[in-house]
C-alpha positions as CSV (number, residue, x, y, z in Angstrom):
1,X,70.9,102.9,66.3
2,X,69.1,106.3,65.7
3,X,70.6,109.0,62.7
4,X,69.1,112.4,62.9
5,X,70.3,115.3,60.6
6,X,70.0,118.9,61.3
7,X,71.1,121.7,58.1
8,X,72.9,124.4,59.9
9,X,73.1,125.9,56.3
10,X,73.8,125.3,52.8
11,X,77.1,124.1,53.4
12,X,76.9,122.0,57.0
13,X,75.1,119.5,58.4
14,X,74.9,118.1,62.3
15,X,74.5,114.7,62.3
16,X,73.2,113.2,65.9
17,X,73.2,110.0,66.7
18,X,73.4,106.8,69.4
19,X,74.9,103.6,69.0
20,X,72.9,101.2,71.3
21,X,75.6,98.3,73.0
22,X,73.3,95.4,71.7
23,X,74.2,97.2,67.6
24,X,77.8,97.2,68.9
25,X,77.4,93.3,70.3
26,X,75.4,92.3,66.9
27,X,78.1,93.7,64.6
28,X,81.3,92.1,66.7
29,X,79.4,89.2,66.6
30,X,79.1,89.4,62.4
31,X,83.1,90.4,62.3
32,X,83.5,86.9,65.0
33,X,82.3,85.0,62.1
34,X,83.6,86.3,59.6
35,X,86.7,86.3,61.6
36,X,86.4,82.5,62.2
37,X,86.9,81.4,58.7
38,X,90.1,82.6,58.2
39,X,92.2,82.8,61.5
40,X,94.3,80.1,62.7
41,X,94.3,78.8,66.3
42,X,96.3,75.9,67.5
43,X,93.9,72.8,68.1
44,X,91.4,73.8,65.7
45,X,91.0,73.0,61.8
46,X,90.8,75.7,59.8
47,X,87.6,77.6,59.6
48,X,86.0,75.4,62.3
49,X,87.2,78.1,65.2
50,X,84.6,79.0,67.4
51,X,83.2,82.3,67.3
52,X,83.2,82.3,71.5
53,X,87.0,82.0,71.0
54,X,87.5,84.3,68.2
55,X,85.6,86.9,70.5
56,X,88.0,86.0,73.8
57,X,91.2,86.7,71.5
58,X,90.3,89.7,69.3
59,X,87.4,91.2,71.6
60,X,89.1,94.9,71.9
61,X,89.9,94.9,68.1
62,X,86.8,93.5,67.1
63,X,85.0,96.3,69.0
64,X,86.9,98.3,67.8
65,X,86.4,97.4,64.2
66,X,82.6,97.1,65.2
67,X,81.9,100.9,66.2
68,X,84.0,101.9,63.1
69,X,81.6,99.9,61.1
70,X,78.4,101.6,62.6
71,X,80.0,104.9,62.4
72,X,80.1,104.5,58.5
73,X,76.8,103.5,58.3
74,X,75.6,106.1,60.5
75,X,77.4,108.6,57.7
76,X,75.3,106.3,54.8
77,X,72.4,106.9,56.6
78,X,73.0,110.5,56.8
79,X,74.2,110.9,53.1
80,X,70.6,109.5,52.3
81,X,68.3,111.3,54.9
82,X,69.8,115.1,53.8
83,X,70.3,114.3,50.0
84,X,73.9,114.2,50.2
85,X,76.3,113.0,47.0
86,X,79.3,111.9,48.3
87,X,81.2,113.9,45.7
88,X,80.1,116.9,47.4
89,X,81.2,116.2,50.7
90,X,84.7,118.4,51.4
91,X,87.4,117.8,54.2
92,X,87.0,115.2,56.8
93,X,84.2,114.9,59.6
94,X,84.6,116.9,62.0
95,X,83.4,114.6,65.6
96,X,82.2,117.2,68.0
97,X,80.9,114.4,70.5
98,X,81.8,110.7,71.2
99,X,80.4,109.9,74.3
100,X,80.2,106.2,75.3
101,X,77.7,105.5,78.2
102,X,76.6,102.2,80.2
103,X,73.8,101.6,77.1
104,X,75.2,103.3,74.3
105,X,77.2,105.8,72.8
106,X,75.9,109.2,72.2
107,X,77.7,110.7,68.5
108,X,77.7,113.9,67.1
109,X,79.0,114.7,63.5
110,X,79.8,118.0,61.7
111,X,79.5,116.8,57.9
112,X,80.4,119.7,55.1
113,X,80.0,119.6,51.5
114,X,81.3,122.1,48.7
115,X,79.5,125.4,48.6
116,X,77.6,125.9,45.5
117,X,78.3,129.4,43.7
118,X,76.5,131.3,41.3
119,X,79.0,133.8,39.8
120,X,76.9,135.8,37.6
121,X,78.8,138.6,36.1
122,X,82.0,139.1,37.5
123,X,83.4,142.2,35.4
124,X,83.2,144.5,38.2
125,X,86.0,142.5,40.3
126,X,88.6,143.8,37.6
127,X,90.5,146.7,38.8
128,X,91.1,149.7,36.2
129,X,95.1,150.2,35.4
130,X,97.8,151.9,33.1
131,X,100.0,148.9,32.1
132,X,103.7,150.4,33.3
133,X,106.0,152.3,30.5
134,X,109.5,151.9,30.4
135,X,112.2,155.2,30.0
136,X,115.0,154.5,28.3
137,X,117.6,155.0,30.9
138,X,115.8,151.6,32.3
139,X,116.1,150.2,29.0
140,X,119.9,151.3,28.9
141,X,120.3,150.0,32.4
142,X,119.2,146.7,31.2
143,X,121.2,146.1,28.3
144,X,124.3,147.3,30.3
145,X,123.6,144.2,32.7
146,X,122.3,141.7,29.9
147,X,125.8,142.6,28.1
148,X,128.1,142.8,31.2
149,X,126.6,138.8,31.7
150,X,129.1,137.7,28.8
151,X,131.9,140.2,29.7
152,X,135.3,138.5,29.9
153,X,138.7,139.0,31.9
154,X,141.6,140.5,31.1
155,X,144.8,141.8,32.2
156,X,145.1,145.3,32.6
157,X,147.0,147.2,30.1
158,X,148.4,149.7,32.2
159,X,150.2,150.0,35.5
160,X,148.1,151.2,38.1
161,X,146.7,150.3,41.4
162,X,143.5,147.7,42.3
163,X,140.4,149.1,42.2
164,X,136.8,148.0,42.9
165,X,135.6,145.9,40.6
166,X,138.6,144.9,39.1
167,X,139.6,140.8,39.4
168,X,142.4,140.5,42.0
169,X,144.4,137.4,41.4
170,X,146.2,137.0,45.1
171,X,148.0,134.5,47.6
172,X,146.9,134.9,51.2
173,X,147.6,133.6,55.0
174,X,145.8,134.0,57.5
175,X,146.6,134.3,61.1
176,X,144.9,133.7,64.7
177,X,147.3,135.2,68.0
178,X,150.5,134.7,65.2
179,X,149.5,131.4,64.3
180,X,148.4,130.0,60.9
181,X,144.7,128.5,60.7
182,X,143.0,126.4,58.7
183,X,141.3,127.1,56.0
184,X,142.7,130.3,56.1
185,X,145.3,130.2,53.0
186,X,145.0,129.9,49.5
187,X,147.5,130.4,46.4
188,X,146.3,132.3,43.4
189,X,142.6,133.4,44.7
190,X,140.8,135.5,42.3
191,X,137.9,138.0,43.6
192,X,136.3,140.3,42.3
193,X,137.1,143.5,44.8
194,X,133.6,144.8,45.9
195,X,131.9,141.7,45.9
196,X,131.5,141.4,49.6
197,X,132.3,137.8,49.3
198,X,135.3,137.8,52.0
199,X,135.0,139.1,55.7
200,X,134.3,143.0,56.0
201,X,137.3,145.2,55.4
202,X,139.6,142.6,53.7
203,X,138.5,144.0,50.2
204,X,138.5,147.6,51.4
205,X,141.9,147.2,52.5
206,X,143.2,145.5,49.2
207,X,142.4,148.8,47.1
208,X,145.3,150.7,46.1
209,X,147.8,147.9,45.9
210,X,150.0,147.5,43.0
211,X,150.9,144.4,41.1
212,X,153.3,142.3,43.0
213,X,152.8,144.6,45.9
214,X,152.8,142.4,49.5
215,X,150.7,143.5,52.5
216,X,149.6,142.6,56.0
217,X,146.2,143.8,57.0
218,X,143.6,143.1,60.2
219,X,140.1,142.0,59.9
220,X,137.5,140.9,62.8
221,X,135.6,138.0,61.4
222,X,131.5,138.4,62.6
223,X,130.2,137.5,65.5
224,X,128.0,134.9,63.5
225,X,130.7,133.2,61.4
226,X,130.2,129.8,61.1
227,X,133.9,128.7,63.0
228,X,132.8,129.3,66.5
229,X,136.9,129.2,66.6
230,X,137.0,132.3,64.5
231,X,134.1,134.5,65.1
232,X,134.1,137.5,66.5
233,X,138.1,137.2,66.4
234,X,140.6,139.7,65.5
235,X,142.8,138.3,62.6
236,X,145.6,139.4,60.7
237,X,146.5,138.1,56.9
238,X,149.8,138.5,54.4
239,X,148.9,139.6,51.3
240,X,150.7,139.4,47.7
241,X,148.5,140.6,44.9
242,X,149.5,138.7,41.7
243,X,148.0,140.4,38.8
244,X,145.3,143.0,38.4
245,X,142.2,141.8,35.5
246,X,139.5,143.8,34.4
247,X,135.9,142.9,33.4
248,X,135.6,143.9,29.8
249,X,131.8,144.2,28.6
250,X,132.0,143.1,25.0
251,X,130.2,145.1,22.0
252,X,126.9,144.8,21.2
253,X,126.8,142.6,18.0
254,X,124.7,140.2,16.1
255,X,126.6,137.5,17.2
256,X,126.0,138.8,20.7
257,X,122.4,138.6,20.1
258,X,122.3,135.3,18.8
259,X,124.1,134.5,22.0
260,X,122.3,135.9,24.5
261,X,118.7,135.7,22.6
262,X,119.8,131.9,20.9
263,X,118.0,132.7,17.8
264,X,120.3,132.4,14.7
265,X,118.8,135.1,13.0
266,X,118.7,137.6,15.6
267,X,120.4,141.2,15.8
268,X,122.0,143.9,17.8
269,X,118.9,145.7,17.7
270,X,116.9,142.9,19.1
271,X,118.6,143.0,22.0
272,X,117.3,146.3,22.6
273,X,114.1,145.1,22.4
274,X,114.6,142.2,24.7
275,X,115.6,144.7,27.5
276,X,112.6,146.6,27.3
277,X,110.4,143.6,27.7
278,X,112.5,143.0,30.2
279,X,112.0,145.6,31.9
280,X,108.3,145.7,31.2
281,X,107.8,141.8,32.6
282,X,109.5,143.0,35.7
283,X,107.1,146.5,36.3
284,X,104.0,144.3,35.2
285,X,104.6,141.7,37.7
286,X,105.6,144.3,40.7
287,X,102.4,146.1,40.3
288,X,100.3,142.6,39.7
289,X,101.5,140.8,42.8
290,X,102.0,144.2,45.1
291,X,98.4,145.9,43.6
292,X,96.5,144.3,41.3
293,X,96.2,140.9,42.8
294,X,95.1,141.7,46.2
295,X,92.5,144.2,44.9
296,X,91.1,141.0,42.7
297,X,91.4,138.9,46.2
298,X,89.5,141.9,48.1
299,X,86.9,142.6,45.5
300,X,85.9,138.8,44.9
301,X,85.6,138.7,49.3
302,X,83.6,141.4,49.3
303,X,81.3,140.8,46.1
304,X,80.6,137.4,47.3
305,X,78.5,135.7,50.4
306,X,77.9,131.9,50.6
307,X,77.9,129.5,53.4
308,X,81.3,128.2,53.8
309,X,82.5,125.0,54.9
310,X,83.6,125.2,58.7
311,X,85.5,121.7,58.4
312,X,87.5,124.0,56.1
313,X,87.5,126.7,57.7
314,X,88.5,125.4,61.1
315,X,91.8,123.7,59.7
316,X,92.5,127.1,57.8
317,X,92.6,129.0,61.6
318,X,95.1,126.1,62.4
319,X,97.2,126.6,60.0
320,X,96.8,130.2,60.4
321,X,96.9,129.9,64.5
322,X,100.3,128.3,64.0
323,X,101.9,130.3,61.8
324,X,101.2,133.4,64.3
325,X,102.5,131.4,67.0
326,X,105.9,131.0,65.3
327,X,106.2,134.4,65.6
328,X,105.6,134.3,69.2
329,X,108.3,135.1,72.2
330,X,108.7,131.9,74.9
331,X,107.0,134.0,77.3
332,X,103.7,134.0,75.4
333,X,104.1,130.3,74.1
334,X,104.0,129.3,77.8
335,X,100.7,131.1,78.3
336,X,99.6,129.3,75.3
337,X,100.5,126.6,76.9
338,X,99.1,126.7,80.3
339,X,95.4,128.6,79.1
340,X,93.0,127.2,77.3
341,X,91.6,130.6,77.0
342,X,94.9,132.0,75.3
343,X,94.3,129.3,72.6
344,X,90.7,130.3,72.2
345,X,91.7,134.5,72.1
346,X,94.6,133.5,69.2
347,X,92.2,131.1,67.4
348,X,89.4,134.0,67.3
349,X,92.3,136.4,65.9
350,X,92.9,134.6,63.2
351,X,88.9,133.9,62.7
352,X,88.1,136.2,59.8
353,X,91.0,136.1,57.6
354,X,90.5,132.5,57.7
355,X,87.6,132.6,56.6
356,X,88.5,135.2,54.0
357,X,91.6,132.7,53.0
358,X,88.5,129.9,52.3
359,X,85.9,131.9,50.1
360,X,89.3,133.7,47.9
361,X,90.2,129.7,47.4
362,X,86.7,128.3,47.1
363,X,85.9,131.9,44.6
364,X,89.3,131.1,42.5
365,X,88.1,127.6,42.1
366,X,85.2,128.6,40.5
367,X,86.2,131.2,38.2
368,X,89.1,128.8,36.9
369,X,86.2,126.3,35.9
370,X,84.3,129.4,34.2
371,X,87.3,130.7,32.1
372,X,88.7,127.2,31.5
373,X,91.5,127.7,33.3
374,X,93.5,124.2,33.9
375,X,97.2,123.8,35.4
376,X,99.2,120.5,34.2
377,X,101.7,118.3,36.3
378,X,104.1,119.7,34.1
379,X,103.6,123.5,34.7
380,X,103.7,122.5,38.6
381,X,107.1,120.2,37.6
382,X,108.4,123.5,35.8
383,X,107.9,125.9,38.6
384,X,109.2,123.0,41.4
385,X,112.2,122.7,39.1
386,X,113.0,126.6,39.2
387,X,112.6,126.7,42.9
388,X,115.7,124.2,43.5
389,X,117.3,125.5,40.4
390,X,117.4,128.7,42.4
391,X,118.2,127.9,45.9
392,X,120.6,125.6,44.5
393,X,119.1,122.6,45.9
394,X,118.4,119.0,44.2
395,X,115.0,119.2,42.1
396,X,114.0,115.6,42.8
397,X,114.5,116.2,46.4
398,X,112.2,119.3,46.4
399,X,109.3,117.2,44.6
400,X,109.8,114.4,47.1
401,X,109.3,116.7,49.9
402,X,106.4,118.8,48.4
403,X,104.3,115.6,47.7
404,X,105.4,114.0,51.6
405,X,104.0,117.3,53.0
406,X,101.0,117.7,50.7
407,X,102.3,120.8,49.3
408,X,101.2,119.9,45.8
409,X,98.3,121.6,45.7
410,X,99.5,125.0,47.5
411,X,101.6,125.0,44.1
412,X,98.8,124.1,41.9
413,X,95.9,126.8,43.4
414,X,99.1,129.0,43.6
415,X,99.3,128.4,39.2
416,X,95.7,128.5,39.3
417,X,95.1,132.0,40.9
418,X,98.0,133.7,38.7
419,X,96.7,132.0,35.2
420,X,93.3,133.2,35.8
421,X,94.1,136.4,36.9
422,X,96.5,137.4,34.4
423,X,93.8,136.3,32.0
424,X,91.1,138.3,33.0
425,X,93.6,141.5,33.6
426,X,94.2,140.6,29.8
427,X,98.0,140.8,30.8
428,X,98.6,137.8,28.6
429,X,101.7,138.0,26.4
């Protein structure tokens, strides 16, 4: 067996080498009697198997097993020649040649290891900004929609007709060529008119009624409507408005504040306050995530050159590769599929902002470890949690499937890159 190592730069290493047969022959010979002391064969004692039988039963496996073993210590070998710590070694092996012949087997090995950065001063990457103001009409605005949270329903005081916004209390029937279907009834429905939560038109045409009022309108339910029996249909419904409620916003109190704020001692001008930093959270993050954080991204790209990876790299234009291909028509997934060069002209699209993508991630890393920046289990737990709590879906369920798919630390570099960034922009509360 012959290891050779060639440095393609400070970050990769080719590792060429060839497994002679007689290596292969001596090491499935080793596993045979190894082997021999523990497997069972009928009409032999235990451990007294013959290796010559343990090698006509298991001979593929063992071979198998054999050139896994050599591989491994081809890789020791290589870690020792080029001075490599296993700790710095990053991603998988990459095997760019396995070629058995009639005496050996010729390998070839793309090994990477972590890229080592010297940061230096990093000042200059900080963009200059005005930290946004807030006018009160925003502030206003606010309030109006922190208060109108806790308004209540009542019963309109005076006779008049339904309008948007108002709470419609209503029976309905709904009919398909005269007849009655289902799911298409309901006694005492309320709805808030405006709301766009039934088909479009129903609400429009439920303006102007008048309490007790009864009325037969036609609606055409969209093309896209989840009954393939209704969609795209022309409908009719029978009407009877019930009673006529209106949202009433309450005042703006203490005991409102301690409501909505959940401090005891709070007041109805904290509130105010609240709605301003509101308002200010809001503009700070919009210009962070749609200016400030790319500029960071582009400024660390550009500041920096190192050798990168290109294990890394090369699983980063897969991932990359694939997502452009989702976006792809049939027609030019079948080229995909039937040209190698097609592959080859999408991969090399998709070249540079991959490797972009790996020195931002490799950069973030390590000014994280220079500001001390650290993300727990429990701030990724946190943010998991808020995802389901928003799409309404079952937080355990989203964990589950963010650890099955390895998502984990998407989430964590995801925490990393906004803690340090908001850091050094000093936008820290």
């Amino acid at each position: 067996m012959s290891v050779k190592v060639e440095k393609l730069d400070s970050a990769n290493f080719k590792i060429i080498a060839s497994i002679d047969n007689k290596d292969i022959e001596a090491k499935v010979n080793k596993l045979a009697k190894e082997a021999s002391k523990s497997v069972k064969v009928d009409g032999f004692r235990p451990g007294k198997v013959p290796v010559a039988v343990v090698k006509k039963m298991y001979g593929d496996k063992l071979k198998q097993d054999a050139e896994g073993e050599l591989l491994r210590d081809i890789l020791k070998e290589a870690y020792k020649e080029a001075g490599i710590e296993v700790a710095d070694i990053i991603g998988d092996p990459i095997f760019q040649k396995y070629e058995k012949k009639d005496d050996k087997i010729d390998v070839e090995i793309l090994l990477s290891i972590r890229p080592k950065i010297e940061l230096g001063d990093y000042s200059d990457i900080i963009p200059e900004f005005e930290k946004p103001t807030v006018s009160e009409e925003e502030i206003k605005e606010q309030l109006d929609n922190i208060v109108a949270r806790y308004a209540t329903t009542e019963p309109i005081k005076e006779e008049r007709e339904l309008r948007e916004g108002d709470i419609a209390n209503f029976d309905f029937t709904g009919y398909l060529d005269g007849k009655e279907f289902d799911g298409g009834s309901a006694q005492n429905y309320e709805l808030k008119i405006g709301s766009g939560q039934f088909i479009p038109g129903f609400e429009e045409q439920m303006v102007g009624m008048k309490k007790g009022e009864s009325k037969r309108i036609k609606v055409t339910f969209p093309e896209d409507y989840h009954s393939k029996e209704l969609a795209g249909k022309e409908v009719e419904f029978d009407i009877k408005l019930n009673d006529i409620k209106e949202l009433v916003n309450p005042e703006v109190t203490d005991e409102l504040a301690v409501k909505v704020l959940g401090k005891p001692e709070a007041k109805a001008e904290d509130l105010k306050e609240h709605a301003k930093k509101t308002v200010e959270a809001t503009k700070i993050r919009e210009l962070y995530e749609n200016e400030l954080k790319p500029a960071i991204l582009e400024k660390l790209v550009e500041k920096y050159e190192f050798d990168l990876p290109q294990n890394i790299v090369e699983q980063e234009i897969d991932n990359l590769a694939n997502q452009k291909a989702q976006t792809m028509s049939e027609e030019e997934i079948k080229e995909l599929q039937e040209s190698e060069e097609k592959v080859k002209e999408l991969r090399e699209s998709v070249r540079e902002d991959a490797q972009n993508s790996v020195k931002a991630t490799f950069l973030v890393d390590a000014l994280a470890k220079a500001e001390n920046i650290e993300v727990t289990n429990e701030e990724i737990s946190q943010v998991l949690y808020y995802e389901a709590l928003m799409s309404g879906q079952d937080p355990k369920k989203v964990i589950e499937y963010y650890e099955q798919n390895n998502l984990i630390p998407v989430v964590q570099m995801g925490l990393t890159e906004d803690k340090l960034f908001t850091k050094l922009l000093k936008l820290e509360d």
